[in-house]
matplotlib code that plots the C-alpha trace (Angstrom):
import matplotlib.pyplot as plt

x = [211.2, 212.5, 214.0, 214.4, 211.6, 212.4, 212.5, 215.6, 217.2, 217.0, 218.3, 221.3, 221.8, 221.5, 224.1, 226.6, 226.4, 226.5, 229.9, 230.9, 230.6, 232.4, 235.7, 235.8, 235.2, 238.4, 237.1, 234.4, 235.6, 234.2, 232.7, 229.3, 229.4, 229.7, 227.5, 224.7, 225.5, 225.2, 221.8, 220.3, 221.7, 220.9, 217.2, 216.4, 218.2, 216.0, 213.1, 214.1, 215.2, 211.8, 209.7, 211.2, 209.3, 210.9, 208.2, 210.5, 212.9, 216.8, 218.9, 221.4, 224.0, 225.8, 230.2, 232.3, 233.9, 235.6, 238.7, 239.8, 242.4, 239.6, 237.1, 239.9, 240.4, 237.1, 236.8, 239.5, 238.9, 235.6, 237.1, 239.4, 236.8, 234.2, 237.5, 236.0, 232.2, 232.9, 232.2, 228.1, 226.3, 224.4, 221.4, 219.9, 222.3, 221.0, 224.1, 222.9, 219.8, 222.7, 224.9, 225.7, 227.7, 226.9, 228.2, 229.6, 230.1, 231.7, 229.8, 233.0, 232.4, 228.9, 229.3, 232.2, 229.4, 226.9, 229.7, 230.9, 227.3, 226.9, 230.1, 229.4, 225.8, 227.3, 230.0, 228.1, 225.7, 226.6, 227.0, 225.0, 221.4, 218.5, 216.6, 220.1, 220.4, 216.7, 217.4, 220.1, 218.5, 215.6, 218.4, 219.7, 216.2, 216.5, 220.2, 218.8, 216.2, 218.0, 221.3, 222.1, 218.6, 219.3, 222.8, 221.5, 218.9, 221.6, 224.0, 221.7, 220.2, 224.1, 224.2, 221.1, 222.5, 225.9, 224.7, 221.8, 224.0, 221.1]
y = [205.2, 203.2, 200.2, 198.8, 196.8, 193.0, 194.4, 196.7, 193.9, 191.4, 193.7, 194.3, 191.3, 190.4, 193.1, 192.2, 187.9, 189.4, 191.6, 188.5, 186.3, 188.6, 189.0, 185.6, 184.6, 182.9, 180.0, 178.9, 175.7, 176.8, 179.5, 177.6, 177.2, 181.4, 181.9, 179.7, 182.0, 185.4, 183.4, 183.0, 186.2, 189.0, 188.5, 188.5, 191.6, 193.1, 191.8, 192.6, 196.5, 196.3, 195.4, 198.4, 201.5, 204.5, 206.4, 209.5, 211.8, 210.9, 213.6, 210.8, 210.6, 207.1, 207.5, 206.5, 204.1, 201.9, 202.2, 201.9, 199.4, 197.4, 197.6, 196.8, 193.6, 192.6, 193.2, 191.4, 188.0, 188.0, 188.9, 185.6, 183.3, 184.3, 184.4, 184.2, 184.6, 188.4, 190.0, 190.2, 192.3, 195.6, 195.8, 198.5, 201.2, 204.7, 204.9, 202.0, 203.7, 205.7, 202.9, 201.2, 198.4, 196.3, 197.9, 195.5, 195.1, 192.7, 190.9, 191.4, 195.3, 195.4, 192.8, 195.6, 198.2, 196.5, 195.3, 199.3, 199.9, 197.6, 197.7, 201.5, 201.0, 198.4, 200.6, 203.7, 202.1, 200.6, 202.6, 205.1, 205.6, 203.9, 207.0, 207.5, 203.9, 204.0, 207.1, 205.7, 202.5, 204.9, 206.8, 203.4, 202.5, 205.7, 204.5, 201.4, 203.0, 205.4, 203.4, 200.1, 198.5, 198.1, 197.0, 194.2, 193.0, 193.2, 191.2, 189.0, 188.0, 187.5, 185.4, 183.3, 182.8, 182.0, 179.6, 177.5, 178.1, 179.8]
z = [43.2, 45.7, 43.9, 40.4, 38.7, 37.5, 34.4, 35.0, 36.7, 34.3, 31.9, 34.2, 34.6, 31.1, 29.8, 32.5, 30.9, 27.6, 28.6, 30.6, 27.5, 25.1, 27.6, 27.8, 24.1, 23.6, 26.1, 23.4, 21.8, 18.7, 16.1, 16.7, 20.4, 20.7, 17.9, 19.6, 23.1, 21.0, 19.6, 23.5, 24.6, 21.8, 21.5, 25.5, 25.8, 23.1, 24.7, 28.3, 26.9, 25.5, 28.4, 30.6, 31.2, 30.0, 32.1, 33.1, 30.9, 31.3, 31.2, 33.2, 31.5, 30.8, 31.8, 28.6, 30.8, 28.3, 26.9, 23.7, 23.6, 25.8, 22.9, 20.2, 22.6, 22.2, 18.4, 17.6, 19.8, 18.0, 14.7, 15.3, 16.8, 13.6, 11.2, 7.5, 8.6, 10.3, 7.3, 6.3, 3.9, 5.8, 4.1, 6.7, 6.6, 5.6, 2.7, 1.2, 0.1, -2.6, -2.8, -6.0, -4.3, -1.3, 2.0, 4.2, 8.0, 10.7, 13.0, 15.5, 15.3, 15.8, 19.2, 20.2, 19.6, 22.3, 24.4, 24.6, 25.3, 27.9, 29.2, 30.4, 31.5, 34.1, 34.9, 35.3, 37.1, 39.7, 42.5, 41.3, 43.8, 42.6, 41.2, 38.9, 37.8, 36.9, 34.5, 33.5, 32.0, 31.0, 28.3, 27.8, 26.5, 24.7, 23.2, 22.0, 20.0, 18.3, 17.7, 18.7, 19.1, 14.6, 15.4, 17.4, 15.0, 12.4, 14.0, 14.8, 11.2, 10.6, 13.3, 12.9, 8.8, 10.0, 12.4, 10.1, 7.4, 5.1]

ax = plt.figure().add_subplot(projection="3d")
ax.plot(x, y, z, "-o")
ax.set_aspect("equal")
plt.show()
């Protein structure tokens, strides 16, 4: 393989806006200006994960680039910025299946979660070669269906309720 599809690109691209727009949530002028950004952003990186081939087996594996106190950052300027609409009903979490009572969750956690995800795809990817940072976005195809592909559909019917007010 010599060089990354369109595809793969525009899903680098769109993961490195989306981290972009998370570090610098505190510039939004208001909970419905971000919301309306996490609106445009979320669903074309599900499309754009989507649309790449996941043609070969990844055993690339993605750094754990990002620290802690980074992600706890990030969490908590979201937390602020969403301040009595962060917390949302889960309605597709395994427990709730045995759950008597609702199980909730924060829209700021579940931004952190992609953010962490992104956030070390772009990190571990960048100066890998282009045979790497194709397997690498072949096991982050692999991540999204096994874990956060729900968190983003999640957080994004949150979203979508929190913005239209429904």
């Amino acid at each position: 393989m010599e060089k990354l599809s369109p595809n793969e690109l525009a899903f680098i691209a769109l993961a490195n806006e989306y981290c972009h727009a998370l570090e610098h949530a505190n510039n939004c002028e208001s909970r419905d200006q971000f919301v309306a950004q996490m609106l445009k952003l979320l669903p074309r990186l599900y499309i754009t994960i989507n649309d790449i081939e996941d043609d070969t087996y990844s055993e690339e594996y993605i750094d754990q680039a990002l620290e802690e106190d980074v992600y706890d950052m990030v969490r908590e300027r979201v937390a602020q910025i969403m301040a009595e609409e962060d917390i949302y009903l889960e309605v597709f979490l395994e427990d709730m299946k045995y759950s008597e009572t609702p199980i909730s969750t924060a829209v700021s956690e579940n931004l952190a979660d992609l953010y962490q995800e992104f956030f070390n795809l772009i990190h571990s990817i960048q100066d890998a070669l282009t045979e790497t940072q194709h397997e690498m976005l072949c096991q982050c195809k692999i991540n999204f269906i096994n874990y956060w592909g729900q968190t983003l559909c999640n957080v994004l019917r949150a979203l979508n309720a929190i913005y239209y007010g429904i």
